[in-house]
N, C-alpha and C positions, 0 to 999 in steps of 0.2 A: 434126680432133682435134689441138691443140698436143702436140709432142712435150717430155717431159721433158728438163731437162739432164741427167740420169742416170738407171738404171737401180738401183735397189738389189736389194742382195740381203741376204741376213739376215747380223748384224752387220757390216755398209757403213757408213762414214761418207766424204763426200766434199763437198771444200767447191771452187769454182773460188780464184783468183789473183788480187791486183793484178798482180804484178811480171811484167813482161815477157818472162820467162822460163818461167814458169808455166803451163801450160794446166791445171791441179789437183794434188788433193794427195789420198791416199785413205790411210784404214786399214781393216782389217778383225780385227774382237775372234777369237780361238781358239776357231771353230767358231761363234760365233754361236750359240748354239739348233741349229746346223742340219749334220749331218755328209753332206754329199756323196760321193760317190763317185767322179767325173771332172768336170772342167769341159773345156769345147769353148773353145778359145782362138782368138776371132774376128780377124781381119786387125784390122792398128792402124798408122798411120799418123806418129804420135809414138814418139820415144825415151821411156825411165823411168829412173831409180834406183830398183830395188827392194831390201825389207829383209824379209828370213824369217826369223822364228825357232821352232824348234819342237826339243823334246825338248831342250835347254839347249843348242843350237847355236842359231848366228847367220849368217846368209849375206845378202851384201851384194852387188850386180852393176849393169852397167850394162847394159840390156836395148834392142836395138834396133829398129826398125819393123818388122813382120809382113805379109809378102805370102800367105801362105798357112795356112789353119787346123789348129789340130791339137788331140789329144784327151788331156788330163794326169789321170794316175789320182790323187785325191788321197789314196786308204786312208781315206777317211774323214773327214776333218779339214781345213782351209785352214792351221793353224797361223793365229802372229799377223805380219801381212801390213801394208808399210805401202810407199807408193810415191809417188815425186814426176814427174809426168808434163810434161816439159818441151813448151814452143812451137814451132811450126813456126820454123825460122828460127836456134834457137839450138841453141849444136852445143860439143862440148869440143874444145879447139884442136889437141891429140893425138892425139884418138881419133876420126878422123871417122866420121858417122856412116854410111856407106857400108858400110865395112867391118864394118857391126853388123849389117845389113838381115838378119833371119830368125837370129841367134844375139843373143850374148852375152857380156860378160865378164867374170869373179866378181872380188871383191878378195882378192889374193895370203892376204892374214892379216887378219882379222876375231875381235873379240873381242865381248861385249855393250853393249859400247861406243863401239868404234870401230873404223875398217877402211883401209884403204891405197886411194887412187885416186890413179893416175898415179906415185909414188913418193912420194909423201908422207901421213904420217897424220892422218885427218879425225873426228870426233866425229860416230857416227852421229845424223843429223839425226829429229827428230821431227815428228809431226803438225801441232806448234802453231809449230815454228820454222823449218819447211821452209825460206821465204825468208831469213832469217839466212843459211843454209847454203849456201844459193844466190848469195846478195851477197858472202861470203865467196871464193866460187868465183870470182866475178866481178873481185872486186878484188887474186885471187890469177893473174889472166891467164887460167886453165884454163876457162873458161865465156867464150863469146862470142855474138854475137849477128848477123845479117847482118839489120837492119827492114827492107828489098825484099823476102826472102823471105818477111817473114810477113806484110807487105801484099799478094803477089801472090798467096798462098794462100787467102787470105780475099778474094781478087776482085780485086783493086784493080789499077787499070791504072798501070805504073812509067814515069815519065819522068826524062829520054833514056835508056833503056835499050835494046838491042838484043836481038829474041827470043832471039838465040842466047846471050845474057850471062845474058839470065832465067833458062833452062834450063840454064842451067852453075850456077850458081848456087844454085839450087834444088836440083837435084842434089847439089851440094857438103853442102847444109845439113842437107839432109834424108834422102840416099841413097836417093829418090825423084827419080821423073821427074813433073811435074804432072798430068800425067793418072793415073798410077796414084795419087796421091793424093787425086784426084776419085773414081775409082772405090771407093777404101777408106771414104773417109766416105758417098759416096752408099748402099752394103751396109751399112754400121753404122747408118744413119738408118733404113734400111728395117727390118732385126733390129731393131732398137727398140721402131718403130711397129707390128710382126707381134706383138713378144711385148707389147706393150700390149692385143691383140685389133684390131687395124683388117686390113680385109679385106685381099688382096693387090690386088683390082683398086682400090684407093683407095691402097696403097703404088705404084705403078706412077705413079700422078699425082704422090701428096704429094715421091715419092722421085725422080720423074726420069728415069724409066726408060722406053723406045719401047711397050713390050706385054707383058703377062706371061712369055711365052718370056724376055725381057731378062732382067728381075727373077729368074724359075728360075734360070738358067744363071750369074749373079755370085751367088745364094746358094751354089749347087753348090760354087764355083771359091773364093771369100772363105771363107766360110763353114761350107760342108760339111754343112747341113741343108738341109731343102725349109722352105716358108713353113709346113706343117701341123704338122713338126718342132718350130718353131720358136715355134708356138702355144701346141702341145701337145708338150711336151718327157718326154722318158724318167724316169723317176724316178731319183733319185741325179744328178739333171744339170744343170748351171747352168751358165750361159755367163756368161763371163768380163767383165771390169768394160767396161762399152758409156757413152760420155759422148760431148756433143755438145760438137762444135768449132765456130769459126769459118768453117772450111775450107770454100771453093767448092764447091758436089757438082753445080753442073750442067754439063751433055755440055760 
């Protein structure tokens, strides 16, 4: 069964990237048709800038890589949600992304317009002009890029490099270690292909994983559902925007 590049869910729109910085771009309409009640926020592997606005507020943050899941009440509503989900590899020259892994952090002053990143004021970025906003970043210094890293995430063997420069490296970029970034996309591929309907013992193959015990125990740990969970989800429940990367997911 091929896997989707994404998961939708009700008013999702999500298109991937040329630009090199890019791994996608998402928005989600205010409520969509569809009021939830919590979403389960699955390990994630990439940085975001994300943009919320709801009740005539706006909030604007720079959202870091997720090693552990957790459970966000929504009241009901998503609000209107838009996010620009950056590449392995690219990183803001200030703000690395180490210091991000499992938090976050908002822009000092944010209007419906625009918001402050880094000390300076930026016009919040749109669905259709992400990468403007992005090249802009770029030719402002503040967005940079290290291409080793995002060829050795996606597999690629680095010449002359030394494993210990890879992994510094990596780390630097990503505020991951390369294996825990195997480990995060190989659990999102698997949640993927579980909430598509495919059995767990054909996840175990498709995803990579020694034997179903494996597969249980990185659900538990990533995730924080069982595979039946995950099938069959609670009412009021949706799990958080799931999209396929590039990224290496085997052992």
């Amino acid at each position: 069964m091929p896997l989707n590049r994404v998961e939708k869910i009700p008013g999702l729109e999500y298109r991937v990237s040329d630009s090199p910085y890019i791994e996608g771009v998402y928005r989600v309409a205010p409520n969509g048709g569809f009021a939830p009640e919590r979403m389960v926020s699955v390990v994630n592997s990439n940085w975001e800038l994300l943009v919320w606005a709801s009740a005539g507020a706006t909030a604007v943050s720079v959202r870091g890589p997720e090693t552990r899941p957790t459970v966000v009440p929504l009241d009901g509503g998503l609000g209107s949600t838009f996010g620009v989900i950056f590449r392995h590899g690219a990183f803001l020259r200030n703000l690395p992304v180490r210091g991000l892994v499992d938090g976050s952090v908002s822009s000092p002053y944010t209007t419906p317009r625009s918001f402050v990143l880094q000390g300076s004021e930026w016009e919040i970025p749109t669905y259709e002009n992400a990468e403007t906003f992005v090249d802009r970043l770029v030719r402002a210094g503040l967005l940079v890029r290290d291409p080793l890293v995002t060829d050795v995430v996606a597999g690629e063997r680095p010449v002359p490099v030394t494993p210990r420069s890879v992994q510094r490296r990596v780390a630097a970029a990503t505020g991951l270690t390369q294996g825990m970034i195997r480990q995060i996309e190989r659990v999102r591929q698997a949640t993927m292909l579980l909430r598509q309907g495919v059995a767990a013992t054909e996840v175990v193959h498709l995803a990579g994983y020694h034997d179903q015990p494996h597969l249980a125990r990185s659900l538990t740990r990533f995730v924080g559902r069982t595979a039946t969970q995950l099938r069959q989800p609670a009412a009021g429940e949706i799990v958080s925007l799931l999209y396929k990367t590039d990224a290496e997911v085997g052992p």
